[in-house]
C-alpha positions in Angstrom: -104.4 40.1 96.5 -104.9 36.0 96.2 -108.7 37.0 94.9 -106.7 39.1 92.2 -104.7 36.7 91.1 -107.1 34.0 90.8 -109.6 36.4 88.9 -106.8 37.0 86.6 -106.1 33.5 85.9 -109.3 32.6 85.0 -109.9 35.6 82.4 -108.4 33.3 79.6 -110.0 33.5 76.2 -109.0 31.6 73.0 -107.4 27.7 72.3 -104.4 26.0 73.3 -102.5 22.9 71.8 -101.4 20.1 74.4 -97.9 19.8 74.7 -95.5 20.8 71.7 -92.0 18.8 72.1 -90.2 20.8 69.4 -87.8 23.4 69.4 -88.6 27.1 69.8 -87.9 27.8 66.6 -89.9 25.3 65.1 -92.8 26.7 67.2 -92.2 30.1 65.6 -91.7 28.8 61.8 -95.6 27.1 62.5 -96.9 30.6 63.8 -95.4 32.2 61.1 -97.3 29.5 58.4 -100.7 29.6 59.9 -100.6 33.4 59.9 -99.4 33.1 56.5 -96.3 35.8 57.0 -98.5 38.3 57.8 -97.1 39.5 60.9 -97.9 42.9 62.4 -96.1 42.9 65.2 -94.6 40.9 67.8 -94.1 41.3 71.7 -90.9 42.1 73.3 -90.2 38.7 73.8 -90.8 37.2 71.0 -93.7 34.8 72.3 -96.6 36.3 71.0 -97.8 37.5 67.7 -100.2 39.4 66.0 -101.7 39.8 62.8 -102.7 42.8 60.4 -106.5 43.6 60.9 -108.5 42.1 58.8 -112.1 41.3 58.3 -113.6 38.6 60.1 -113.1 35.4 58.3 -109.9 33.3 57.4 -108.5 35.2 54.5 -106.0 37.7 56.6 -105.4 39.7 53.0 -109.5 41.3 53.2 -108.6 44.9 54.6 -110.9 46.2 57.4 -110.4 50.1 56.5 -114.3 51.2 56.8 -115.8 48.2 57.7 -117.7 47.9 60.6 -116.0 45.0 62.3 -112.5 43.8 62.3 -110.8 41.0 63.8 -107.4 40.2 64.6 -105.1 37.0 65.4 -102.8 36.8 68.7 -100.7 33.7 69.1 -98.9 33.2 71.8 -96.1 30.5 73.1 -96.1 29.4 76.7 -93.6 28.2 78.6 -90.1 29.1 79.1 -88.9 25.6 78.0 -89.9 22.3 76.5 -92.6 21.4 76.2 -94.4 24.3 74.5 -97.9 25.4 74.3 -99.4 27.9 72.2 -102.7 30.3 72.6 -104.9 31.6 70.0 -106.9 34.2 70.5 -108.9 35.3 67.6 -110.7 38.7 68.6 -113.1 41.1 66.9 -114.3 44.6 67.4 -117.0 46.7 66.2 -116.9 50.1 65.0 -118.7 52.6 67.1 -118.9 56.3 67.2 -115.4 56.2 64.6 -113.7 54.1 66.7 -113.0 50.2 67.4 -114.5 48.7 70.7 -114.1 45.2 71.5 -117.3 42.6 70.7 -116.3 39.2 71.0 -114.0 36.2 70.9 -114.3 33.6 68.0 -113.2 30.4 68.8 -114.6 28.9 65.6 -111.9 31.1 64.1 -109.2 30.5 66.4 -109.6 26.9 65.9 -108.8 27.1 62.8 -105.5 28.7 63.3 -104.9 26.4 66.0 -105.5 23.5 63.3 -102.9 25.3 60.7 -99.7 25.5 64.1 -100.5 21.7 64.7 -100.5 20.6 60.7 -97.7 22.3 59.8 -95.9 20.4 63.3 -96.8 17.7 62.2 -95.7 17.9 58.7 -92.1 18.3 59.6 -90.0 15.6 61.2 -88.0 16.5 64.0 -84.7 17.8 64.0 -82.0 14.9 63.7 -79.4 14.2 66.0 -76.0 15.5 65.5 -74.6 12.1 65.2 -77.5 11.1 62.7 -76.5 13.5 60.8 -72.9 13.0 60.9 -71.9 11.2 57.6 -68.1 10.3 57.2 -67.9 10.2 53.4 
């Protein structure tokens, strides 16, 4: 069971950031920019998302229908508090015998992604204090 786990742990693929100090919902509003509100679907949760498919490149808009690869964005937050990370995993499959089969991992690709989360935190100041905010007149 402990060879399992430790097999398991070490299967990650993509990118993470360092530690986000921000609020969840800041974390979500950057995942939301770098995929450009292009959101297929999100888990249960609400920590990861995924983008349409797409061909590979940065432009999520390019539709994969007949083309022989396709790639697709996951983003994930970790942690159940402060501070945050989040995972990129940019993946892309190949078509073969009419369907899709996994190829590879780009982490050229996810890189950038992870690049457009980190800009766009660090393009918005944090959220003021309540009693910053407070003005009496």
């Amino acid at each position: 069971m402990v060879l399992v786990n430790i097999s398991c742990s070490t299967m990650t693929r993509g990118l993470q950031t360092e530690d986000i100090r921000r609020s969840l919902k800041d974390v979500r509003k950057s995942i939301y920019y770098a995929l450009k509100s292009d959101v297929k679907r999100k888990s249960e949760n609400g920590r990861t998302y995924f983008s349409k498919y797409h061909r590979p490149g940065e432009d999520l808009k390019i539709s994969a229908y007949k083309h022989p690869e396709r790639a697709q964005v996951a983003l994930t937050i970790l942690g159940d508090r402060r501070p945050y990370n989040v995972r990129v995993v940019y993946r892309i499959e190949r078509l073969s015998g009419g369907k899709y089969k996994f190829d590879r991992y780009d982490n050229g690709l996810a890189a950038k992604y992870l690049k457009k989360v980190e800009e766009y935190l660090a393009s918005r100041p944090e959220e003021r204090d309540i009693i910053d905010d407070f003005r009496p007149y």
